[in-house]
N, C-alpha and C positions, 0 to 999 in steps of 0.2 A: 130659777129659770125665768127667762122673762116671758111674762106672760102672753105677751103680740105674738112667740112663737107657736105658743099652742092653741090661737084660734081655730077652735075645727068648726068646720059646717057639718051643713046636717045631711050634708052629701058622706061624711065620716062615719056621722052616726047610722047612714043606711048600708053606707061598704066596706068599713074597714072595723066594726064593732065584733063582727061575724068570726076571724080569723084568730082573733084576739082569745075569743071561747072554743073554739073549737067551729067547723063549719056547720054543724048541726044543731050549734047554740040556739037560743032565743036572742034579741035581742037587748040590751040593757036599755035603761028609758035614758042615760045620759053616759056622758062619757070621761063618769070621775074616775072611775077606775082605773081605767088607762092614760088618763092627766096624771092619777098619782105614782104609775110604775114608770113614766116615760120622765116623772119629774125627778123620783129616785135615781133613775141611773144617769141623768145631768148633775146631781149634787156627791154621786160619786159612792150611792147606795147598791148593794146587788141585791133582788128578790132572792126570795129560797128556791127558786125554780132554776136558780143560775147551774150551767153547766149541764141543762138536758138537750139529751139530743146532739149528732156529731157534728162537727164544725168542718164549714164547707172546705174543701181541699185549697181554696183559695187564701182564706182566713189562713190556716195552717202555717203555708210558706210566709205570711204577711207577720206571724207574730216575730221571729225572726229579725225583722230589720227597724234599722234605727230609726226612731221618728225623725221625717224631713223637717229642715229648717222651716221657721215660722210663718215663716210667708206663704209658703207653698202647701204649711198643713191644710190647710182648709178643702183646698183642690184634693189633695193627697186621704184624706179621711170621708171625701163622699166618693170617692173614687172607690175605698173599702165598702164604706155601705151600699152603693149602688152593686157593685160585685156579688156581695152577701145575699140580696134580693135577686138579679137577675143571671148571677155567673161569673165565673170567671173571665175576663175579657170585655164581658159588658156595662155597659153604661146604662143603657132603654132595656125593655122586654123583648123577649124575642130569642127563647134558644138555639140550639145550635142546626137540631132536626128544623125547626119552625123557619129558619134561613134558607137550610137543604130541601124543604120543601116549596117555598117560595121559587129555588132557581133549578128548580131537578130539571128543567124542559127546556132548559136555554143552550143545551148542548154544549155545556164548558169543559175544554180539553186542555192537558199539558202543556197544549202547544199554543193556547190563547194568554191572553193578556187584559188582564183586570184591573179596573180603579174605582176604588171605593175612598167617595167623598165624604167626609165625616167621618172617620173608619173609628172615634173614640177611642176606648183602648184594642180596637182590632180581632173582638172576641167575631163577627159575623166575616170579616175576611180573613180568618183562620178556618171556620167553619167552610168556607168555599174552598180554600185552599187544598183541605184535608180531604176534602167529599170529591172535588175534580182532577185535584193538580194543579190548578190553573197559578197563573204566576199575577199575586195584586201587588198593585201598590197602594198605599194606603196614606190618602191624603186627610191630615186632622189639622186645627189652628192652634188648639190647646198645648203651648211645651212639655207640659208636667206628664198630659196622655200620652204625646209622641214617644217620652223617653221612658214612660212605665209599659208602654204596646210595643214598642221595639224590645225591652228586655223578654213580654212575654214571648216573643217571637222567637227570639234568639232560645228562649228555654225549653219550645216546643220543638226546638229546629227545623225553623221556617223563617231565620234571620238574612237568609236570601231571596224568600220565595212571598216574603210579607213585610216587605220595608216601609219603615213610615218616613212621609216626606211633612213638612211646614209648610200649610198655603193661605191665603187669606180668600175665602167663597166670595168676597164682593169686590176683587179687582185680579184675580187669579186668571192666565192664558193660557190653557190647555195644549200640550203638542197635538198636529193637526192629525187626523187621521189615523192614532194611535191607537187606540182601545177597541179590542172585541166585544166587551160589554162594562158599563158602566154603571155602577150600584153607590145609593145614598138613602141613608136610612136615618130619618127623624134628625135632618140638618137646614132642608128647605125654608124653615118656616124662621129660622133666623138669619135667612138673607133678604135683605133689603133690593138689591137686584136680580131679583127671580128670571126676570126674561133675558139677562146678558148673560145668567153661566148657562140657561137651558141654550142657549144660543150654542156658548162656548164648549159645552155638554155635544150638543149635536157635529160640532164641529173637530171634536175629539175621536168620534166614533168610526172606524171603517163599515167602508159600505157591510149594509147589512148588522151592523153592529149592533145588538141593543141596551136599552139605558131599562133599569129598575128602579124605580122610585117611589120612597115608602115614607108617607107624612100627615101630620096631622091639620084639617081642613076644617075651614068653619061651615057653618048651613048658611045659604047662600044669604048676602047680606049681615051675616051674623058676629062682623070682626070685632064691634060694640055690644055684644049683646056681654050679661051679666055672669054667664060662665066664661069667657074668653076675659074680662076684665077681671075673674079672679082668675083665671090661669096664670096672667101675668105678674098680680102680685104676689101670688105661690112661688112664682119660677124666679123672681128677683130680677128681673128682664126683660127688656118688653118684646114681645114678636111679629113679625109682621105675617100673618095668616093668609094666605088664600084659599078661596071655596073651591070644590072639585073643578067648578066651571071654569075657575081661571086657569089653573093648570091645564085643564084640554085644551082652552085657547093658546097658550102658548107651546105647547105640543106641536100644535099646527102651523104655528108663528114660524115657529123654529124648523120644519117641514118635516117633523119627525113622525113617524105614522104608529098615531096610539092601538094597541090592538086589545087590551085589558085593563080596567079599571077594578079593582075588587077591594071591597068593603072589610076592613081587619079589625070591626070598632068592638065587634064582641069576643072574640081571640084575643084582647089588648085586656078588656073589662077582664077576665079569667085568666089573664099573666100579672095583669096587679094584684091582684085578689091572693093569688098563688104563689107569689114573692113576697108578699107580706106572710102569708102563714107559715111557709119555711123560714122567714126571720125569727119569728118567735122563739124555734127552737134554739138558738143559740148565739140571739145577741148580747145579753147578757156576758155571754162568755168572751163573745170578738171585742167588750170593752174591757172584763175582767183581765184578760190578758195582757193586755199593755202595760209595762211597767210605769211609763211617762202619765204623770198626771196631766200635764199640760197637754198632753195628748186623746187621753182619755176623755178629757172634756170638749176636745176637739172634735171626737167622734160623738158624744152625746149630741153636741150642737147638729153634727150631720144626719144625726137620726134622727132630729125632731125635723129639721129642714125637710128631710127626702119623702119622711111620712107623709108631713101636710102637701107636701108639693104633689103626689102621686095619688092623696086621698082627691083631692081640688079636680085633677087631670083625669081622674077616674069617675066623679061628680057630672063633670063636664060632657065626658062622653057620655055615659049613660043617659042623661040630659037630654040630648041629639044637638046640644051646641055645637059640638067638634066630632067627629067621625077620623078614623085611619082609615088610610087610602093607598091602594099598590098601583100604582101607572106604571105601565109594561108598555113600552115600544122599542121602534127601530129604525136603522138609517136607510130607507129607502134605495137608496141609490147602488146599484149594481158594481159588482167589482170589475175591474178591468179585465181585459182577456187578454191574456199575453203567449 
């Protein structure tokens, strides 16, 4: 395994050693232990621990189909371990109650219309869907999410009521006046023209409409600082950050009127924490299963990836370099009266 993958910090060894033993462990002074079971199952080892613990109803259906062609493994296999840790449907933290809690008070009916930006594989606008009725559409860039969210949809039966469309966040035109509320969750921070879709955001929404916005934010000034430069090199990507302050600025740029900003950094810090511990139980077995080695090893690469990258992201916040952030508003302007 190469070793530049398993650089861990000692942000690892404060949050992610814990889960590893148990939540009421001590913790180890270093992190051989788990270098050497994470380096087993990259060389195609299973511990003795393999196969405790059931295997998420995700995993289940996933053993089942043929590994995708080569190209698309790589997408295709964190797309599994991202699942494993946060769900079926999901990519980020955040379940299904944790979604339904965030929009219980936005009054979504049947008869409303939804679009959720980023909708990855569509696990959070299934949960809207299911909890209101509401009819989304689900806009993602990724092809590989669009066609593995649309088949969930179609399996939920919600291939009418949750369709994914292809759009690109940084030259995208919104239909004007279309959406009752508009929801994006942990997509912001990798668009490079934030003030043109909040524009175009605003200008999607019917009077009254409102927009939900859920992203990760630097401390103000903080876009250089030493945990945002390792986020970036954890995430393989660079991103462009704004601090809370910029977003309310363009909140208001865009005349959209903020009424709630609420702090999700410590509910994010105990969904990492809590996604990793439920791996434990059964990742051995999501690779044991696979019959394709070239597959196999496709997903050990994703598990060392997803680890460091969520240990680094979890570091971070804890830190106070980055904070989650929900910006709740709405389109001021009254409906017509007819």
């Amino acid at each position: 395994m190469p070793e530049e993958t398993l650089k861990l910090t000692e942000g690892i060894k404060r949050k992610f050693q814990a889960w590893w033993q148990g939540s009421e462990s001590p913790l180890l002074d270093d992190l051989t232990g788990y270098k050497n079971k994470l380096s087993l199952w990259w060389n195609g080892g299973v511990s003795s621990s393999s196969g405790q613990g059931a295997a998420h109803p995700s995993q289940a259906r996933a053993r089942s189909v043929k590994a995708p062609p080569r190209q698309h493994q790589e997408i295709h296999a964190r797309g599994r371990i991202s699942q494993a840790l946060w769900g079926e449907g999901n990519l980020t933290p955040g379940p299904a109650d944790f979604i339904t809690g965030l929009t219980a008070r936005l009054g979504l009916t049947p008869e409303m219309s939804l679009l959720d930006m980023g909708a990855g594989l569509g696990g959070p606008a299934r949960a809207m869907c299911a909890a209101y009725g509401v009819w989304v559409t689900a806009y993602e860039a990724v092809p590989n999410h669009i066609k593995a969210g649309m088949e969930q949809s179609i399996m939920h039966g919600m291939g009418k009521k949750v369709p994914f469309t292809q759009f690109d966040p940084e030259t995208v035109e919104l239909p004007k006046r279309k959406f009752d509320c508009i929801f994006s969750k942990e997509m912001m921070h990798h668009v490079r023209s934030k003030k043109r879709l909040i524009a175009e955001i605003e200008g999607a929404l019917k009077p009254r409409g409102q927009f939900i916005l859920i992203n990760y934010v630097t401390a103000q000034n903080g876009a250089n600082s030493p945990g945002v430069v390792k986020w970036n090199e954890a995430d393989g990507q660079e991103s462009s950050f704004w601090s809370k302050e910029e977003y309310v600025a363009a909140f208001s740029e865009a005349k959209l009127d903020l009424r709630v900003t609420e702090n999700l950094t410590e509910q994010y810090i105990a969904f990492i924490a809590n996604g990793f511990r439920g791996l434990k139980k059964n990742m051995e077995k999501l690779i044991a299963d696979e019959s394709s080695p070239e597959y196999q090893a496709e997903l050990r690469r994703a598990l060392a990836f997803e680890t460091n990258r969520w240990a680094v992201r979890s570091e971070a916040l804890q830190a106070g370099d980055m904070s989650v952030i929900r910006f709740s508003g709405f389109n001021p302007l009254q409906p017509e009266i007819r």
